[in-house]
C-alpha positions in Angstrom: 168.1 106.9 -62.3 164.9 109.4 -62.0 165.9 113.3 -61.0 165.1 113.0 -57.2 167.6 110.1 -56.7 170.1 111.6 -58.7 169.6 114.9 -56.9 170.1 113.3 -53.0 172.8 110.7 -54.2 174.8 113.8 -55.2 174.1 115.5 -52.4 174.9 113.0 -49.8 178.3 112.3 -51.8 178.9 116.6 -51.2 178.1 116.4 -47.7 180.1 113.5 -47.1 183.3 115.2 -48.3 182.3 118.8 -47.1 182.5 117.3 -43.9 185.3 115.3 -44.0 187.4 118.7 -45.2 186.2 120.4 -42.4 187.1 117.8 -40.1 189.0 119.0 -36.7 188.6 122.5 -37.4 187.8 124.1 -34.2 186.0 127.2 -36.6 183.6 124.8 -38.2 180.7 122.7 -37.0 178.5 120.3 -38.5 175.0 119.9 -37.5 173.4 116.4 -39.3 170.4 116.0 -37.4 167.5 114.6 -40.2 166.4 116.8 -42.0 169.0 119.4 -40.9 172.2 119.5 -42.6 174.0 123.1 -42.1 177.5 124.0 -41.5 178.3 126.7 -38.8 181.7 128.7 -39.7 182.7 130.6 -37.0 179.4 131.0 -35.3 178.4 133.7 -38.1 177.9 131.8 -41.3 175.5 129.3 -41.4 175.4 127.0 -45.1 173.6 124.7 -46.5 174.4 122.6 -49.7 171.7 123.4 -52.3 171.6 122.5 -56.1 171.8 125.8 -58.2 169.6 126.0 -61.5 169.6 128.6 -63.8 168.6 132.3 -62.4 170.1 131.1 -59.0 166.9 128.6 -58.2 167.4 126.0 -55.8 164.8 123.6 -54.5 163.3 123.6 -51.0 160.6 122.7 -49.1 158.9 125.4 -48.1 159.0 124.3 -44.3 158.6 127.7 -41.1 162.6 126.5 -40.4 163.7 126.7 -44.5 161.5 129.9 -44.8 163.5 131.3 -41.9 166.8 130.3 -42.9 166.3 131.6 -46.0 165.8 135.0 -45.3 168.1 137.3 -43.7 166.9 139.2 -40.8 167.8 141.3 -38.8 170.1 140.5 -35.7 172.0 141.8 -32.7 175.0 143.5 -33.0 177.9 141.1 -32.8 175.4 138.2 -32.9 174.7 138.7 -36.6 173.9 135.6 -38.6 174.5 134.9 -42.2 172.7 132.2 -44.2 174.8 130.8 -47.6 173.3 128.3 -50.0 176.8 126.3 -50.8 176.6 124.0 -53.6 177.3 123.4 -57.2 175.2 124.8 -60.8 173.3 121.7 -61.6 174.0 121.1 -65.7 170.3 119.7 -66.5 170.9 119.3 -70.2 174.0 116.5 -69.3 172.5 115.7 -66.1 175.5 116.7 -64.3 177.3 118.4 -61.3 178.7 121.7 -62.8 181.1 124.6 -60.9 180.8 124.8 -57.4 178.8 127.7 -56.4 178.3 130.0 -53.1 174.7 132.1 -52.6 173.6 134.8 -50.2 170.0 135.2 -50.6 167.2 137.3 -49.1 164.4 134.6 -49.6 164.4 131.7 -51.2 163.7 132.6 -54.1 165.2 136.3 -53.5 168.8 135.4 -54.7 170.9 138.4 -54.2 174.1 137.6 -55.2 176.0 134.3 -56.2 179.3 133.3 -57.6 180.7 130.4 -59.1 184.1 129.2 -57.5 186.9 127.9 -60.3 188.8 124.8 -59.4 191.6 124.7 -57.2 195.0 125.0 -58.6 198.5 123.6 -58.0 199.7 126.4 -55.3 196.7 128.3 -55.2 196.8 130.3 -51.8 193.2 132.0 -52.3 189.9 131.2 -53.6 189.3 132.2 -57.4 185.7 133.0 -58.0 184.2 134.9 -60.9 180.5 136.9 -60.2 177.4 135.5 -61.8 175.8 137.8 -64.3 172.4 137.7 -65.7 171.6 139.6 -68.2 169.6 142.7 -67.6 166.0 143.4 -67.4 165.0 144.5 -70.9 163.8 148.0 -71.2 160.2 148.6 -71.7 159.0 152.0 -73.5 155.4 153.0 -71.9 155.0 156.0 -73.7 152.9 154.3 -76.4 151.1 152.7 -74.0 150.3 155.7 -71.9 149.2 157.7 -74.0 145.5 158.1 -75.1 144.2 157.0 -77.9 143.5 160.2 -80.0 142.1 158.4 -83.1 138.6 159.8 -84.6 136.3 157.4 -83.6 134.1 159.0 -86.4 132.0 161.2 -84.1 129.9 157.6 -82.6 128.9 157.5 -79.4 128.2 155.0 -77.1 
């Protein structure tokens, strides 16, 4: 099976059951409307299901409506809207669905914070998550580069 029909098979099968869980709710809404999927959570969180890579990638068209959703803007107060990517960390090595994941993002490809979510337990009243780390930026010393070169250039001149 090539990526891109791996990819949407997966996906529908998440949707599918993400929608049957939230079923009868009276919090939650569904909106399938091609090519919208999105959940509404009490009219403040709006998700949609998105393969994580690596670094918190996830794939989108760049359409105006994805760009929007995508980044967080500004709103009213009390009317505030927050956009999640919901999903799971895509395993690309074994070609497989990994831990579920949950993304807020300020872009899309501006991930600002993400966290995997363990799996359920027998009596398990609360959701167990752990944060997502990355490892830091390296540091970079500039003084070398900054500074002039003071070497004798043997009195030439150009």
């Amino acid at each position: 099976m090539n990526e891109r029909c791996l990819a949407n098979l997966i996906h529908d099968r998440v949707w599918a059951r993400l929608v049957t869980a939230v079923d009868g709710n009276p919090e939650i809404e569904t909106i399938d409307r091609e090519p919208v999927r999105e959940i509404w959570i009490s009219q403040t969180y709006r998700l949609r299901i998105k393969r994580h890579h690596p670094h918190e990638e996830i794939s989108t068209y760049p359409t105006a409506a994805a760009l929007e959703f995508w980044t967080q803007g500004s709103q009213l107060p009390n009317l505030e809207e927050i956009t999640l990517g919901a999903g799971y960390r895509w395993l690309a090595e074994e070609r497989r669905v990994g831990p579920a994941v949950i993304s807020y993002r300020d872009g899309k490809d501006n991930p600002v914070w993400a966290v995997e979510l363990d799996e359920p337990y027998e009596g398990a009243g609360a959701i167990v998550w752990r944060p997502i780390t990355r490892p830091d930026l390296p540091d970079i010393d500039l003084f070398d580069a900054t500074r002039i070169d003071k070497r004798d250039d043997g009195g030439a001149s150009s």
